[in-house]
C-alpha positions as CSV (number, residue, x, y, z in Angstrom):
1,X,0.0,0.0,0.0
2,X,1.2,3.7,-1.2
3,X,0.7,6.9,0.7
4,X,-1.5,9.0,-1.8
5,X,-1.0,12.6,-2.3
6,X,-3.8,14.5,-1.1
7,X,-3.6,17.8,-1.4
8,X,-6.5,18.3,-3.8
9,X,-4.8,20.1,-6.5
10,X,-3.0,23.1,-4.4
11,X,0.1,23.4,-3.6
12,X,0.8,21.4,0.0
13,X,2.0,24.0,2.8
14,X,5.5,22.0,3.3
15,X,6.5,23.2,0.1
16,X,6.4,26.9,0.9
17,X,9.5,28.7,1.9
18,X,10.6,29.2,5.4
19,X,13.1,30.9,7.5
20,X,14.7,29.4,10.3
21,X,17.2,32.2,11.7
22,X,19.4,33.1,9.2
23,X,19.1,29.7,7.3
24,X,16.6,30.4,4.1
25,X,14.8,26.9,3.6
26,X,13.9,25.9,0.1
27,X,10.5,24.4,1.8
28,X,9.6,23.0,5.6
29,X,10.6,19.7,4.7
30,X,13.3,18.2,7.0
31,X,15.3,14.6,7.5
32,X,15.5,13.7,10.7
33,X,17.9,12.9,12.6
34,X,18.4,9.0,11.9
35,X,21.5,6.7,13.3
36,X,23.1,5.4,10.6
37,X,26.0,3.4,12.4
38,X,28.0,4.0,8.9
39,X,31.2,5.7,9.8
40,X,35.0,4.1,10.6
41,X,35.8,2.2,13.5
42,X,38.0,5.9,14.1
43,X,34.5,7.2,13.9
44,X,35.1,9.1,10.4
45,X,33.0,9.8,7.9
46,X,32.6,8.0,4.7
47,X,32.1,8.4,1.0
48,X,28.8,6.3,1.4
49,X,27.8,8.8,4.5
50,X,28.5,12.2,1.6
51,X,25.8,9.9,-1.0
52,X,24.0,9.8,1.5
53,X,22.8,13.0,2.4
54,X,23.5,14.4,-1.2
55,X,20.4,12.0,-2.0
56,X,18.1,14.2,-0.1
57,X,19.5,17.2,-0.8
58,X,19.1,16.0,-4.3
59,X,15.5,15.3,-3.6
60,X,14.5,18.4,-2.6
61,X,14.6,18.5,1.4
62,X,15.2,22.1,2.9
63,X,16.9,20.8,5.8
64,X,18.9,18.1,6.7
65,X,19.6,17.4,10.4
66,X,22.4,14.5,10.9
67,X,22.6,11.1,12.8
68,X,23.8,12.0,16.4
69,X,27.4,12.9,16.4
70,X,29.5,12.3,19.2
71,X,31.3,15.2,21.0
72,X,34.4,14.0,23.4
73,X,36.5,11.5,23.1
74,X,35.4,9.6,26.4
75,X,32.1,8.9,27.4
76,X,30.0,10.3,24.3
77,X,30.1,7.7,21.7
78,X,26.2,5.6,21.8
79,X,27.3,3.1,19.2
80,X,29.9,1.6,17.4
81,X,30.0,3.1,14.1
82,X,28.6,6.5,15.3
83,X,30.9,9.2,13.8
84,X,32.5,11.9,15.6
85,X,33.0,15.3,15.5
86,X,36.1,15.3,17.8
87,X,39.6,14.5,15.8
88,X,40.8,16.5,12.4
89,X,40.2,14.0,10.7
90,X,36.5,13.6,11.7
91,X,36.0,17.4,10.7
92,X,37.9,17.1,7.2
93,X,35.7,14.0,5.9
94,X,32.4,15.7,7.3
95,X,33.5,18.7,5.1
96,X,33.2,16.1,2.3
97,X,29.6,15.5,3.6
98,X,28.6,19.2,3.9
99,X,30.2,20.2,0.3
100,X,28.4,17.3,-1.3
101,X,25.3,18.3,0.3
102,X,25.7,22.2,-0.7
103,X,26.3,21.3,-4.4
104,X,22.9,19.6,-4.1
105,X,21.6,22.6,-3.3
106,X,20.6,21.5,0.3
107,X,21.3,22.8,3.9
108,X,22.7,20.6,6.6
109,X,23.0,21.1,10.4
110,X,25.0,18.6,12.9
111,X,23.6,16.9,15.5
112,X,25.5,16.9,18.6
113,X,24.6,14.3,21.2
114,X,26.2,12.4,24.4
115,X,25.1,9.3,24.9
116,X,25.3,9.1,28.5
117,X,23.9,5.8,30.2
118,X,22.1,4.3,27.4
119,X,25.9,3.9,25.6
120,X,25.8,0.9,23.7
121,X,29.5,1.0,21.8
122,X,32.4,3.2,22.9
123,X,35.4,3.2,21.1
124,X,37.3,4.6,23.6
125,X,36.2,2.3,26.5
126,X,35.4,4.7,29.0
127,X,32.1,3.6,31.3
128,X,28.8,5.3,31.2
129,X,28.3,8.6,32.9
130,X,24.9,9.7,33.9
131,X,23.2,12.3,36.6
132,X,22.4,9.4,39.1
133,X,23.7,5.9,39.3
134,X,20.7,4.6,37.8
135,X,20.4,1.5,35.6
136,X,18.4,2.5,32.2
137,X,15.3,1.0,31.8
138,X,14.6,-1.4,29.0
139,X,17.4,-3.6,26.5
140,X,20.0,-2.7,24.2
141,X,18.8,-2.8,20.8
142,X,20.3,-5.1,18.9
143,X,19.6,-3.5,15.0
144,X,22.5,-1.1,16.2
145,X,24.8,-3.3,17.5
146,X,23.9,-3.6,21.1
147,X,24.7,-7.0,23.1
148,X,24.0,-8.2,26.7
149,X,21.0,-7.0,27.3
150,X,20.2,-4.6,29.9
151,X,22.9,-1.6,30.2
152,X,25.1,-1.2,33.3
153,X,24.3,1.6,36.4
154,X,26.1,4.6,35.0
155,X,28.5,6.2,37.2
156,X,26.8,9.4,38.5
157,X,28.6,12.7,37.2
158,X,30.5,15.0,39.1
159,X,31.0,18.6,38.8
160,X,34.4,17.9,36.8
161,X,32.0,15.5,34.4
162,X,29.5,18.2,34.1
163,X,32.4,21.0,33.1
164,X,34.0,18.6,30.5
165,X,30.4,17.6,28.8
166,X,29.5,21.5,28.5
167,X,33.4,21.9,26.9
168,X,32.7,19.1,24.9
169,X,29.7,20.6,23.2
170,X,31.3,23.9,22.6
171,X,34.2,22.5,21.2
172,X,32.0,20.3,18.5
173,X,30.0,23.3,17.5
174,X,33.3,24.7,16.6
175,X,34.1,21.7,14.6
176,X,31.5,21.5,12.7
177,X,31.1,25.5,12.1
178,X,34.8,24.6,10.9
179,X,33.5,21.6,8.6
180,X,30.8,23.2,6.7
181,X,27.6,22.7,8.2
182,X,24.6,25.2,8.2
183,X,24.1,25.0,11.9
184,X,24.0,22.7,14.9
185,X,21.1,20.8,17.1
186,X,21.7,20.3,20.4
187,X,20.4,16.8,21.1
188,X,18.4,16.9,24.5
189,X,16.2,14.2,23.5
190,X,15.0,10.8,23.2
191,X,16.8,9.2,26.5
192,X,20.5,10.3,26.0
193,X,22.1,12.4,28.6
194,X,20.8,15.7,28.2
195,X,17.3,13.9,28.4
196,X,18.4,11.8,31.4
197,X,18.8,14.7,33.4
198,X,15.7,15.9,32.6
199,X,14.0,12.6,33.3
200,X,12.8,12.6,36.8
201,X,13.9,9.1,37.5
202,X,17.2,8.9,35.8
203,X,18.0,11.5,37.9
204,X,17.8,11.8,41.5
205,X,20.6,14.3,42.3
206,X,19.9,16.5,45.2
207,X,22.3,19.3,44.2
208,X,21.3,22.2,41.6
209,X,20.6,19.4,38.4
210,X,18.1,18.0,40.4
211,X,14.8,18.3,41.9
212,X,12.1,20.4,40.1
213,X,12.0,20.6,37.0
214,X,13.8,23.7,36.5
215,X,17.1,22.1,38.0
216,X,16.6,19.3,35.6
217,X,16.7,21.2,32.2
218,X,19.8,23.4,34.1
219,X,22.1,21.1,31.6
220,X,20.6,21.8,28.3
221,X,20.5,25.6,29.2
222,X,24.1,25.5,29.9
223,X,25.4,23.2,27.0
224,X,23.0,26.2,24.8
225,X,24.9,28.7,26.5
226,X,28.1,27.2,26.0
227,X,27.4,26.9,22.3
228,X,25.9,29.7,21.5
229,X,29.6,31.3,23.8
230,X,31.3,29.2,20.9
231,X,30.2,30.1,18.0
232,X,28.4,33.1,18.4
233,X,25.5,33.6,15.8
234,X,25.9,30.3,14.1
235,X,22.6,28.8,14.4
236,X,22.0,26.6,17.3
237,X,18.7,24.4,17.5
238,X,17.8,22.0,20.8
239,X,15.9,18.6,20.0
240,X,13.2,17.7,22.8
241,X,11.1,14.5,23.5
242,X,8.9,13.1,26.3
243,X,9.3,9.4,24.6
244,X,12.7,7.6,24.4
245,X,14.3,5.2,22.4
246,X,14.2,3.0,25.7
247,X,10.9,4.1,27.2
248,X,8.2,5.1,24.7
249,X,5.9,5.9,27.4
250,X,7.7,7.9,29.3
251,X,5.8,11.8,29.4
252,X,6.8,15.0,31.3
253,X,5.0,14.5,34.7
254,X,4.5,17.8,35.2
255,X,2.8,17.8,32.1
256,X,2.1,21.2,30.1
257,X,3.3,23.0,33.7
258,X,7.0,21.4,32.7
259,X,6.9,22.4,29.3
260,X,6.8,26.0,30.1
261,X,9.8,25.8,32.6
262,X,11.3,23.6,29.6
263,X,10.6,25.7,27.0
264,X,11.4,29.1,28.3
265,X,14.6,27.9,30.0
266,X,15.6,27.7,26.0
267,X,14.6,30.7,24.3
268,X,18.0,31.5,23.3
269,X,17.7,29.0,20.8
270,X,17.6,29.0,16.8
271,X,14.6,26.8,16.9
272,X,13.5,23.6,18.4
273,X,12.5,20.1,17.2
274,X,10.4,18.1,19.4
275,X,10.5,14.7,18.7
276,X,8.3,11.7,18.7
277,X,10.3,9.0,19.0
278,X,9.0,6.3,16.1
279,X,5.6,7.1,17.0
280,X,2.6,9.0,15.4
281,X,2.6,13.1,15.8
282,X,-1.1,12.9,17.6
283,X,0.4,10.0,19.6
284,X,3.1,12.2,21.9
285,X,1.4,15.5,21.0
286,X,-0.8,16.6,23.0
287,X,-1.4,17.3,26.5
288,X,-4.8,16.8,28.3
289,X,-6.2,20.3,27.4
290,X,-6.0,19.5,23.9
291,X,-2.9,21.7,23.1
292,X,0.0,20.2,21.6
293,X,3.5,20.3,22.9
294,X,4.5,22.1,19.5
295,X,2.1,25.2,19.5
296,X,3.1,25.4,23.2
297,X,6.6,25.3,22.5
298,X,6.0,28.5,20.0
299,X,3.9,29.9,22.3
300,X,6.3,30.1,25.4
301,X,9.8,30.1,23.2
302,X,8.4,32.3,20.8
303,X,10.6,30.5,18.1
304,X,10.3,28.3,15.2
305,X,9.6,24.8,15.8
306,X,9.8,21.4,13.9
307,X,7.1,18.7,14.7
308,X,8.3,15.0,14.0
309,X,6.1,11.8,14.1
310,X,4.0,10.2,10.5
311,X,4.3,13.2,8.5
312,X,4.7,11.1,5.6
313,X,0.4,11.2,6.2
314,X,0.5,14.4,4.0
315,X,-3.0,15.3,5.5
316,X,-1.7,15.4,8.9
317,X,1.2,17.3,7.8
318,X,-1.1,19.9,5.7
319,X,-2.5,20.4,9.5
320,X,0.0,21.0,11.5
321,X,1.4,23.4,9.0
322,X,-2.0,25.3,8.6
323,X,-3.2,24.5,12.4
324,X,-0.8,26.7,13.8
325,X,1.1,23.5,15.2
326,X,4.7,24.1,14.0
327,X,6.4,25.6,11.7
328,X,8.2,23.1,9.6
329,X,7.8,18.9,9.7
330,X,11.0,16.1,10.4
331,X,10.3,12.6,8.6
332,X,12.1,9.5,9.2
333,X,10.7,6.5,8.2
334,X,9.1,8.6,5.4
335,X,12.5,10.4,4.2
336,X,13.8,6.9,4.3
337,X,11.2,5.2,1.8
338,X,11.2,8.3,0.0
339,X,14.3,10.7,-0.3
340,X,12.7,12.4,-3.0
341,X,9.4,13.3,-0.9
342,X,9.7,17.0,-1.7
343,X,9.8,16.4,-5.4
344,X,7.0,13.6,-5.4
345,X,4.7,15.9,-3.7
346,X,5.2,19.1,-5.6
347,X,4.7,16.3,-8.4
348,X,1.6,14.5,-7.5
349,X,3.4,11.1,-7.6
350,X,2.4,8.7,-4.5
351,X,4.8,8.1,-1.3
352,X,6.6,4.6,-1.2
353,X,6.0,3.1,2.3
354,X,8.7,2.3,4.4
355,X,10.1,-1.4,4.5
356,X,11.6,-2.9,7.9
357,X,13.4,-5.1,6.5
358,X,15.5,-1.8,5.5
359,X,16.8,-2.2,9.0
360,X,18.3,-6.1,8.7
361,X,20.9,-7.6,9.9
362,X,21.7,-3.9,10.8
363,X,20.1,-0.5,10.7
364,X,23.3,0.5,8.5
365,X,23.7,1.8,5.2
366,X,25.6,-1.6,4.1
367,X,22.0,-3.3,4.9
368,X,20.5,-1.1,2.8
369,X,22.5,-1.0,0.1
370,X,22.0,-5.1,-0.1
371,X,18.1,-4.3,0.5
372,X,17.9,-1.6,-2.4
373,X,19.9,-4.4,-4.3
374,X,17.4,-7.2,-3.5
375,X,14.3,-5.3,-4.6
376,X,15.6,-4.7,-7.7
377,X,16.5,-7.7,-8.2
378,X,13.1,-9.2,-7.4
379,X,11.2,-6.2,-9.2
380,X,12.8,-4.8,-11.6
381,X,12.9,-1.2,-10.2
382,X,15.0,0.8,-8.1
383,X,13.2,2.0,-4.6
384,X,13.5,5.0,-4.0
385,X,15.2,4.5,-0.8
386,X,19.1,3.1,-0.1
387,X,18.8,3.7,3.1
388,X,17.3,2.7,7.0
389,X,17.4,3.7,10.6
390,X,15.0,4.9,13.3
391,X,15.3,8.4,14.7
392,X,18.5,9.0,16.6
């Protein structure tokens, strides 16, 4: 089965111009954040990482955010195969990324992430760091390389640990300002550190991190400030979630209360992305009242903000564009199946739907390659797709 287009004739709103800070966007179509597990054991990119993300440049996407990139060269890394923005050679192969994506005509931003407890692959075999010597709930997942099931009770962070993450950050931001890319995005999401401070029960420090809420989010304010310290007006975006990659139930308790705290405690942001981790928009979106987390998070922040979750259903997107919801729309599993999306809509042609099997043995672009491969094979055609992984 095919996603139709269903726009009626008109022009769909995601292909309108935006502006996110001083990055002009061709439309409000963005690629999400996706681990790709791709890069050298050294954590470099690849030539196969550049094709890539010139595919959906190539296809017509106005923004392009990056897997999660790690930013220290001791307890960041979350898998094995995760690049780095750390060593010079790191930021010289991402400038091969970034110049093949530019020729496409797209625009590309780095995610920068720590992997805190959940680390599942770390080069540099440092143990996992986290606010409280909690074990995380849930397995390792095995699609991206995790064994032995349950993770290990981090060790819980000192004020030295905190000082080194917040320099690690700043000094990635750099690196990537220095490699090519557009912009950055904090990653403050979907279980890793930043999140697990925020997390009331990943973190049960008593100091100034923990407590209320607004302790909690005290890390994300200060890696933002230490970024935005870095690199001055290079844009700077934050990605939020209530679900995580190892708890999809997990919400804010404080509900729409925590948001605000959340949300305001970030204002000095280029924009953020709220994220739903694999899950439908409507799903994670809304709080009891009936407003959703995004139109709050434009509300209190006052910036722009990128919703995430099925906006491959082109009706849903149309309204969450028009509703006032946010201002321009992530897709993963839809970007995947279709790295042309921008162009298919604009043309009226129907959306390919996303195959799992994309994601076997691994959720790597090797697995894809041999997928895309297969298909053709068996049909005759080329999917449109030559690559697979969930939302990082």
């Amino acid at each position: 089965m095919k996603t139709s287009i269903t726009s009626g004739g008109a022009q769909h709103p995601a292909l309108e111009p935006f502006r996110i800070g001083s990055l002009p966007l061709r439309n409000r179509l963005a690629v999400a954040p996706m681990t790709r597990i791709s890069a050298t054991a050294q954590g470099v990119p690849t030539a196969q990482m550049a094709e890539y993300y010139r595919e959906y440049a190539l296809g017509g996407f106005g923004l392009i955010v990056t897997e999660g990139i790690y930013v220290d060269a001791a307890h960041s890394q979350s898998y094995f195969g995760q690049p780095g923005l750390v060593t010079v050679e790191q930021v010289a192969e991402w400038r091969a990324v970034t110049g093949a994506v530019h020729a496409a005509g797209g625009t590309i931003v780095a995610q920068l992430m720590h992997a805190g407890a959940i680390s599942q692959g770390n080069a540099f075999g440092a143990g996992t760091i986290g606010p409280s010597a909690v074990p995380p709930r849930g397995q390792m997942m095995v699609d991206y390389g995790g064994v032995g099931g349950a993770w290990d009770a981090p060790r819980q962070m000192t004020a030295h640990d905190i000082d080194e993450v917040l320099d690690g950050f700043a000094l990635a931001a750099v690196n990537a300002r220095e490699a090519g890319f557009d912009g950055v995005e904090i990653h403050g999401a979907n279980g890793y550190l930043l999140d697990q401070f925020l997390t009331d029960y990943t973190n049960l420090r008593t100091d100034e991190y923990g407590g209320p809420v607004r302790n909690r989010i005290r890390l994300t304010a200060q890696v933002l400030e230490a970024v935005r310290e870095a690199v001055g007006d290079f844009p700077v975006g934050v990605r939020l979630s209530q679900t995580k990659v190892n708890d999809f139930g997990y919400r804010w308790p404080g509900g729409e209360t925590d948001a605000w705290v959340i949300f305001a405690a970030l204002r000095e942001a280029t924009y953020l992305h709220i994220a739903s981790e694999g899950r439908n928009f409507i799903e994670t979106a809304r709080f009891p009242n009936g407003v959703t987390i995004t139109e709050l998070a434009r509300e209190v922040s006052g910036l722009p903000v990128i919703a995430n979750g099925g906006m491959h259903d082109l009706r849903q997107a149309a309204d969450v564009l028009t509703g006032g919801h946010a201002d321009v729309l992530s897709l993963g599993r839809g970007a995947l199946a279709n790295p042309d999306l921008p162009q298919r809509i604009s043309a009226g042609i129907e959306l390919d739907d996303f195959d799992y099997e994309m994601l076997h043995p691994l959720a790597d672009l090797d697995s894809a390659a041999a997928w895309r491969a297969q298909r053709e094979t068996a049909t005759g055609r080329i999917p449109a797709s030559a690559s697979a992984s969930r939302t990082s």
